[in-house]
N, C-alpha and C positions, 0 to 999 in steps of 0.2 A: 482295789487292793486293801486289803486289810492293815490297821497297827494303828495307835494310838499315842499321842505323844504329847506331853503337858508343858505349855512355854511361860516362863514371866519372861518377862522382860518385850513384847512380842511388838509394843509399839516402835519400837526406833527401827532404825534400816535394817539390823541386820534382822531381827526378832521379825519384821516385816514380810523381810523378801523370805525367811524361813517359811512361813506359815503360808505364805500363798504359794510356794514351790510344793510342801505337805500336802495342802487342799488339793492342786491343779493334780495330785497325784492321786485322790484320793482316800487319802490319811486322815483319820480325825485328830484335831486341833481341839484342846480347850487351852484358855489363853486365862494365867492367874493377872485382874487387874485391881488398882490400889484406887478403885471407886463402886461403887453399885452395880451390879452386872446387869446386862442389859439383853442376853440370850442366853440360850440354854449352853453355848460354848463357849460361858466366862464363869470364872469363881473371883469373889473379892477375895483380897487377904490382905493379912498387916494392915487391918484396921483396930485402934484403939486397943494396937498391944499385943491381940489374940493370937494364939500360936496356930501354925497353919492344920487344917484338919489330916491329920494322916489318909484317911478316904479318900481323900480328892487324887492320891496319887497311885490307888489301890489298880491295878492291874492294869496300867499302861506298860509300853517301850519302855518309854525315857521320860525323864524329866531335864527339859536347856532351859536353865537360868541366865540372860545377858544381861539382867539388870545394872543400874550406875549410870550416874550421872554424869555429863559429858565433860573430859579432860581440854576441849576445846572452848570450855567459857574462860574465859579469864578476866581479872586476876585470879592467883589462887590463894585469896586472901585466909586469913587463918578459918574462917567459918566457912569459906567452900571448902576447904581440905576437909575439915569435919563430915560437911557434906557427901565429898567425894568418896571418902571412907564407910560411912554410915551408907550410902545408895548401894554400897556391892555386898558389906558386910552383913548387913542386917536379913538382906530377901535369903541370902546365902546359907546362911546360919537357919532360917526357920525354913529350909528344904533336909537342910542337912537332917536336923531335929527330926521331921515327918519322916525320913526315910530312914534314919534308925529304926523309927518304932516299930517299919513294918518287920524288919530280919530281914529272913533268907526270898521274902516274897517283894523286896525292894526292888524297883527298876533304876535302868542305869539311867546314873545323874551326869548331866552334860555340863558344865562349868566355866564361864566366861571368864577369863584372866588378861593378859597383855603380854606380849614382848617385851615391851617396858619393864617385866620381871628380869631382865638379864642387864638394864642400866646401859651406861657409857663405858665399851668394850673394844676402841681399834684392836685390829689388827688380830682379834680371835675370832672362829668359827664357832659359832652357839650353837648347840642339837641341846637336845633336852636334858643331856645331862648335865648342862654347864650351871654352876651358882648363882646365888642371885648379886644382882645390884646393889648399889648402896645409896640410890637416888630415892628421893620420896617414892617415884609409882614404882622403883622396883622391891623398897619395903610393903607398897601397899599390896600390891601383888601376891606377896609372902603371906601376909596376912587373909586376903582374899582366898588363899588356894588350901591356907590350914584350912579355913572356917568349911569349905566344902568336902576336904578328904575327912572329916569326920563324920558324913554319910559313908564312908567304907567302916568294917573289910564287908559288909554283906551288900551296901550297891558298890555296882562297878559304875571307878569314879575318871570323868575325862577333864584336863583343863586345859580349856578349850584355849593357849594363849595366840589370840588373835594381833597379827599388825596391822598398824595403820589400812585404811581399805582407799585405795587407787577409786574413789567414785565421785561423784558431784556433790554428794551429802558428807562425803569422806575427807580426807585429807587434802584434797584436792579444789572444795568449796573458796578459799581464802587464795590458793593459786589461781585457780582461774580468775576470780577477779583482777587483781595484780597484771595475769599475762594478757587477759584482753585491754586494760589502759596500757599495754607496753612499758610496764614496770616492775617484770622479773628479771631474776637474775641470782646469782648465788646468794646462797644464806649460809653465813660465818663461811666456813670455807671452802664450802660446794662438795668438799670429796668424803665428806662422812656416808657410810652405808645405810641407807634407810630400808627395812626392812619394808613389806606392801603385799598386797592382799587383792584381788578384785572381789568385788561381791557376790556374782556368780559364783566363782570359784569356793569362797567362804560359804555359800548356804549348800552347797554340794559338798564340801568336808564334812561340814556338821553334820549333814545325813550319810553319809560313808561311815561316820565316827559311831553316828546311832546304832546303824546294821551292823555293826564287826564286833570283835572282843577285845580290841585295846583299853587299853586303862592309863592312868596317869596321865604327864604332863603329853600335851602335841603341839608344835609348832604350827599355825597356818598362818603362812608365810609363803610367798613364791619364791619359785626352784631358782630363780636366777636373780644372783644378787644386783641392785642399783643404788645410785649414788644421788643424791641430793639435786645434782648438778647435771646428774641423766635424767632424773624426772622431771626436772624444771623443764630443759632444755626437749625433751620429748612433749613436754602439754606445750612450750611454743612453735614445735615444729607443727602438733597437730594442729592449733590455732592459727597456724602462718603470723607468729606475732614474734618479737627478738626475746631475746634472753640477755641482758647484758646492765643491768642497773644493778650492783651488791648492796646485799645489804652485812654488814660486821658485824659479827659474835656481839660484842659492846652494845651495838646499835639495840641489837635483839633484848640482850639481856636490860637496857634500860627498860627500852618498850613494852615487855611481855611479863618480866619477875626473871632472877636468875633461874630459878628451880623450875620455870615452865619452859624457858628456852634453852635450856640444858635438857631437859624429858624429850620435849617435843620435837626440836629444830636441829638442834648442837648433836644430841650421840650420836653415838657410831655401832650399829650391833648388827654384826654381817648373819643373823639368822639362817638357819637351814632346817627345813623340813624335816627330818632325817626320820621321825616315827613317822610323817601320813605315805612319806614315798614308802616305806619297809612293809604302808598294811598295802600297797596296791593301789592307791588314790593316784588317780591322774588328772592333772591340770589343764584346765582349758585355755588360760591365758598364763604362757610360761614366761613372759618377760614384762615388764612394767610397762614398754610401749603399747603390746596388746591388752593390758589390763587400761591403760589411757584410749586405747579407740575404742573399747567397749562400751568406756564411763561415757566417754562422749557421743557416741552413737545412740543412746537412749533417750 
């Protein structure tokens, strides 16, 4: 199979399971990385300033940027925030720049963002056209999604806003441990919407997203909403372990920082797909249960 597609960010899980889903298919992969390349399918870049070569991106598909650094270190002391800002904004910005340069011969740019752009929302239904947040990640977000649509109007520009991913590497690393010593249980008050993703699912949007002509913001997000207190209580059902130790909004917000346990634990944003279901994309794991027997069966 033919087509070519240029990823930064290619190390972490998603940027991972992408590139070897491309290869197993056939697809050339060059993979931009922030050291020495090491084969003929890596380019360094954003070393010592330099702006990325427009060439490198000369007659491919796509170019998916996932790059940034993980919302799951914490604290989020003022120089990780810097951090966390600086890892999305800056790869982002010298893609956006290269693919100005080229016009009308620019490939479509793929664009990592978050759910966390729509903040703490009970009780509304988010599709892409809903505003943003007023939480740090859902300003960072804002900012994160300018710095890539200024690769448009001549690439077609997708942002990619990913939820949390239902995987072992995912959202779910810090729960299993927890549910195998028999020490979950709700967090603050178990009935907020958490929005979730399996991995699978996610690196087959993103190539759905590649092949098609959507543009703008998409949700990948699963079709079927759950609760904080479904997902716990589903990784203990898979585990055969209880669910029954809370932990309090308070508890968290000592433990974690307000601003990370309000992003992370505490909102509420009942996400909906509503652009990947409209281009055609269909889900392989439509409920969070089957997004938890898949994470766990690998």
């Amino acid at each position: 199979m033919d087509g070519h597609v240029v990823i930064a960010g290619g190390s972490g899980l998603i940027g991972a399971a992408l590139t070897w889903s491309l290869w197993a298919d056939g697809i050339r992969v060059t993979r931009l990385v922030r050291r020495p390349a090491r084969s003929d399918d890596e380019i360094e870049w954003l070393a010592d300033g330099r702006p990325l070569d427009p060439a490198a991106l000369e007659g491919v598909d796509a170019v998916v940027c996932l790059n940034g650094a993980s919302i799951g270190r914490l604290p989020w002391t003022a120089a990780y925030r810097r951090t966390l800002r600086e890892s999305r904004l800056v790869p982002t910005r010298a893609i956006a720049t290269a693919l100005r340069s080229l016009g009308s011969d620019a490939p479509a740019f793929l664009s990592a963002s978050a759910v966390g752009f729509y903040g703490d929302r009970p009780g509304e239904s988010l599709t892409e056209a809903s505003r943003a947040g007023d939480t740090f990640l859902a300003q960072l977000c804002v900012e994160w999604e300018r710095e890539a649509l200024a690769a448009a109007p001549d690439a077609r520009v997708v942002l990619l806003r990913t939820a949390p991913l239902l995987h072992r590497r995912g959202v779910l690393k810090p729960l299993l441990a927890l549910t195998e010593l028999g020490l979950s249980g709700p967090l603050g008050p178990g009935t907020q919407t958490w929005p979730w993703i399996s991995l699978d699912d996610e690196v087959r949007a993103i190539r759905h997203l590649i092949g098609s002509d959507v543009s703008g913001p998409v949700n990948l997000a699963g079709p079927m909403p759950a609760t904080a207190n479904g997902i716990g209580r589903g990784l203990g059902r898979a585990m055969r372990r209880p669910f029954l130790l809370p932990a309090p909004a308070w508890a968290l917000r000592i433990g974690l920082g307000r601003d990370a346990a309000d992003s992370l634990l505490l909102s509420d944003a009942r996400v909906t797909p509503s652009v990947l279901a409209g281009s055609g994309f269909e889900f392989r794991h439509r409920t969070a249960e089957a997004a938890i027997a898949a994470a766990l069966s690998e």
